[in-house]
N, C-alpha and C positions, 0 to 999 in steps of 0.2 A: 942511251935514251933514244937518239935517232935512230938506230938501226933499229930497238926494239919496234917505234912508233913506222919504220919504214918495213918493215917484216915482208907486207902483203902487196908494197907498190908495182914490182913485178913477176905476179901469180897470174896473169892471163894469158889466156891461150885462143887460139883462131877459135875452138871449141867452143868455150865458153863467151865472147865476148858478143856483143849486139852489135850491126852493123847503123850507123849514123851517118848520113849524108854531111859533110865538109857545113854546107850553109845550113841545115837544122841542127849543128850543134853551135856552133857561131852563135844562133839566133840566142838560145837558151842552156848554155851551158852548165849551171849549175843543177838543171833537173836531172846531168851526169854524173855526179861529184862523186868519187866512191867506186863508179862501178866501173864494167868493163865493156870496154867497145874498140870498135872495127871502124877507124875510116881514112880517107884518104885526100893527100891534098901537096904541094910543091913544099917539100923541106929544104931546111940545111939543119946543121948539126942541135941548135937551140931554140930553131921553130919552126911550126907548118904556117903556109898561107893556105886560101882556097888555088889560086893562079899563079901566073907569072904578073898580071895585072898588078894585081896585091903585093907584090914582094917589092922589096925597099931596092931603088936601084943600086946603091953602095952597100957594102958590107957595112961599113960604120955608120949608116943611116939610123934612123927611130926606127923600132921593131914598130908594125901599125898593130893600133890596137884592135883588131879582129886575128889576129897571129894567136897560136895557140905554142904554150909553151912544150918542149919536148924533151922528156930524160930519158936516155938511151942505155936498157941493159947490156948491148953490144958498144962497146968501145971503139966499132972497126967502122959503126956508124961517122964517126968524125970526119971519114971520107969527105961527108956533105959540106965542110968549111970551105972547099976549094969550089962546088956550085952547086945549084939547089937540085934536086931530081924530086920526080915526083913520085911518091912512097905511100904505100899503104902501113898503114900503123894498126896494132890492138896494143891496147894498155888499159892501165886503170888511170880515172879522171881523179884530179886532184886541186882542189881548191889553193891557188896560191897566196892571200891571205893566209890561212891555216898552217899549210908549208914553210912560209918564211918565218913564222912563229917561231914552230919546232924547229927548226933552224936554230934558230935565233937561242932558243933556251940549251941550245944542245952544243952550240958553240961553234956550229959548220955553218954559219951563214957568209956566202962570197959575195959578192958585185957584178961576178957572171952566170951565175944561176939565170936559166930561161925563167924562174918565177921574178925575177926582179924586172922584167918587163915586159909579162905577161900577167893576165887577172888566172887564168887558170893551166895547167900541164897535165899530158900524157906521160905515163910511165911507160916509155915501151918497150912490151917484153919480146915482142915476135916486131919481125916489119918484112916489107916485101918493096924492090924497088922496081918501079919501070924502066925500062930502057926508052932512051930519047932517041930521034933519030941522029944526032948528033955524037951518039954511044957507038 
């Protein structure tokens, strides 16, 4: 049933997706919900902030609630657990209510899903990382 209902979460491509400024989809996220888009903002492995301002000084900190949740088609992403770089993402938007649902009925629901604390998630199927100077 998940796989079935997750089929289309990573079908986007640079191509097709709309590009979104970090702070206009923050503002209004769910006039995203569904589709695909292009934007960019300081990841780690389970979520984008806009900044470094924004991001939680500890790893075990509260994700803030402007963080936007992240599923990663690429595995090699998990690089980001060791510090945050800052990445451009396309994926498709995904309402995390709805999410932890189908989860939920489908019997894959964890405690470390980016939806368990965030309101909404990227599915990302492309990403692009910047090099910091630090890199």
């Amino acid at each position: 049933m998940l796989a079935d209902a997750s089929a289309g979460d990573f079908t986007c491509t640079h191509a097709n997706a709309t590009f979104v400024s970090f702070e206009k989809f923050a503002r209004s996220p769910q006039l995203y919900a569904d589709q695909c888009i292009r934007t960019s903002g300081l990841a780690t492995f389970r979520f984008m902030v806009r900044n470094a301002a924004t991001m939680p000084a500890q790893k075990n900190a509260t994700i803030p609630q402007s963080a936007i949740g992240l599923y990663w088609k690429d595995e090699a992403m998990r690089k980001l657990d060791t510090g945050p770089q800052f990445v451009e993402v396309v994926g498709r938007v995904r309402l995390c209510d709805a999410r932890d649902k189908l989860e939920q009925t489908a019997g894959g629901s964890s405690a470390t899903t980016p939806c368990r604390t965030a309101a909404i998630a990227i599915f990302v199927s492309q990403s692009r990382v910047f090099p910091t100077a630090m890199d």
